[in-house]
N, C-alpha and C positions, 0 to 999 in steps of 0.2 A: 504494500500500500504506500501512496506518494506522501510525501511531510505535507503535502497541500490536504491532504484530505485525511491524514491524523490532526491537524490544524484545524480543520471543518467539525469533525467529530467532536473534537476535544472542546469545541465553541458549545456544542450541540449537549455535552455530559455537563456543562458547568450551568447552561442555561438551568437543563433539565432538574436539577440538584438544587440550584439556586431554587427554583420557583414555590415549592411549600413555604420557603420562610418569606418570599415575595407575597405569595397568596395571603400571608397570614398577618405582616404590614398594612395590605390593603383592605382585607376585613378590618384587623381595628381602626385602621382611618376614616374606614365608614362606618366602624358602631357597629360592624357584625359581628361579637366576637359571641354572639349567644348573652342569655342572660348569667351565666355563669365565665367571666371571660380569663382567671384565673385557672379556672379548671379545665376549659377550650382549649389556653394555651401550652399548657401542660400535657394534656394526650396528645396533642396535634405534635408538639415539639418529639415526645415519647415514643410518637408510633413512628417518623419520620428516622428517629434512629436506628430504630429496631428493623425499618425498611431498608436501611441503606447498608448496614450491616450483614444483612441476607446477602442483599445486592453484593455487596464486596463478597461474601464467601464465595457465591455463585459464580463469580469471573474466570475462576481457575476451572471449573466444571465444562465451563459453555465454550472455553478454548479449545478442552480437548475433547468435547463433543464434535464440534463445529470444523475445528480444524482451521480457527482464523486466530492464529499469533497476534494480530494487536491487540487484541481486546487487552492481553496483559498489561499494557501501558494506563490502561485504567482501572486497573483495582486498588493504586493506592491512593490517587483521586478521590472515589466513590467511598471510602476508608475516610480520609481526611473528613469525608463531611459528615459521615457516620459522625466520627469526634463532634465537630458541629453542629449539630443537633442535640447530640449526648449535654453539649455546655452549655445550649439552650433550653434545654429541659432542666439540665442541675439548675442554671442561674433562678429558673421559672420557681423552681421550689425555692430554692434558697433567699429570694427575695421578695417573689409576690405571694406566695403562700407562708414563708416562716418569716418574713423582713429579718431577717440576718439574724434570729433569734437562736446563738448557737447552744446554748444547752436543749434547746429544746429540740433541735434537730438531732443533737446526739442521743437525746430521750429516744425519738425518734427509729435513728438508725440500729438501735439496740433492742425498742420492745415491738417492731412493730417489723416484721417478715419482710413484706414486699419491698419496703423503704429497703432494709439488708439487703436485698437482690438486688436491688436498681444502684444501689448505692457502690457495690463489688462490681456491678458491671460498667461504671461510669469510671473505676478506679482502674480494673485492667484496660480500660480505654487509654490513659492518659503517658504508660511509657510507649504503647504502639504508635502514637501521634508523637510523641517526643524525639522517637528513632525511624521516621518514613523518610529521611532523607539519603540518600543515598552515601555520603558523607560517615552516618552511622552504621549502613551496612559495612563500608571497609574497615572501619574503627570496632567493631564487632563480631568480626568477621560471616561470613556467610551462613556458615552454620549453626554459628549462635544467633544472629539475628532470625532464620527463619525457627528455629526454637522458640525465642520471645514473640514473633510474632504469633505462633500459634493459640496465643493466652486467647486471640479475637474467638476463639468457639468457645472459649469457656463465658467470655462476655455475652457473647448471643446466648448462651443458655443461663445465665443469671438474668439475660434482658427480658427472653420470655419468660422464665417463672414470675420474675417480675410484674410483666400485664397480666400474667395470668393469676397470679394473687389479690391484684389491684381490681380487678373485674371479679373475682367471688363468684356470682351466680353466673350468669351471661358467657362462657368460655368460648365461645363459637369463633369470635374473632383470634385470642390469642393462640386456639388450638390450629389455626388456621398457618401461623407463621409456625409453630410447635412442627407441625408435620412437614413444611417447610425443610424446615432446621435439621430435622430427622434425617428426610430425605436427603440431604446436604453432607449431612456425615457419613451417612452409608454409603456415598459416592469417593467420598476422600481414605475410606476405609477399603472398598471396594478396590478403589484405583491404587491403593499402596498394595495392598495384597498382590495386584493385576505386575506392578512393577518388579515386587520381589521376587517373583514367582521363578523358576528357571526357564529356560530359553527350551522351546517343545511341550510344556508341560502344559 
């Protein structure tokens, strides 16, 4: 593929990514934010991570389904905004629902489950986004970086227990990303197996 049209694309992933937290500027500039606009801002910011995060695992998948090599050029892109999301959902609690009320958010992260899953999954977010530059892959070398970065599946599964604690009755939606994620591991599981395997067998 020509740098003109990884150039094109790459306009096309940042739009694409951009646009929930554009959507959700332009609700509240017009007062859409629901009558609860606190709690609006909060799952919308939530689910957006938890979206992009799949998105990121699934790149490595759909490469070697597909058999189209650039897509790798965007997993750590659609990663970054994961983060992004992730720090607009932590800020959303930590300001508009707790206004910076730190014992009480520690109250919080200690008696209350889903808070501890969302809260472990915003925290293994934070050395993957620390270390996506290239710069830290040689200073880390290869192999240990693609170690630390594998923490992103333990995120995704603190991010869905996460909604799916936070939702109680109604599971439909977070069972939705759940079987997702499943799916997702059984493929990365599957495909290491497929590599180890010996040559004829």
């Amino acid at each position: 593929m020509t740098r003109r049209r990884i150039l094109i694309l790459k306009c096309l992933v940042w739009a694409a990514c951009l646009a929930p937290a554009g959507r959700l500027v332009f609700r509240g500039a017009a007062g859409r934010l629901t009558a609860n606009p606190i709690e609006f801002i909060t799952l919308s910011t939530g689910t957006w991570t938890l979206v992009f995060l799949l998105a990121t695992l699934s790149v490595t998948p759909l490469r070697k389904l597909t058999g189209l090599s650039w897509l790798i050029r965007f997993r750590r892109l659609i990663g970054l905004f994961a983060f992004f999301y992730g720090c607009l959902h932590f800020t959303a609690y930590v300001w508009l629902d707790k206004f910076f009320d730190i014992p009480e958010m520690v109250k919080d992260v200690l008696k209350r489950p889903f808070i501890t899953a969302g809260f472990c999954a915003f925290l293994l977010l934070i050395p993957l986004a620390a270390t996506s530059t290239a710069g830290s892959i040689r200073r880390l070398g290869g192999r240990n970086w693609q170690l630390l970065h594998r923490a992103i599946y333990l995120s995704a599964v603190c991010a869905v227990v996460h909604f799916w604690w936070k939702v109680k009755a109604d599971v439909r939606e977070p069972a939705i990303y759940a079987a997702v994620l499943v799916a997702l591991l059984l493929l990365r599981v599957t495909g290491r197996r497929a590599a180890a395997a010996p040559p004829g067998n």
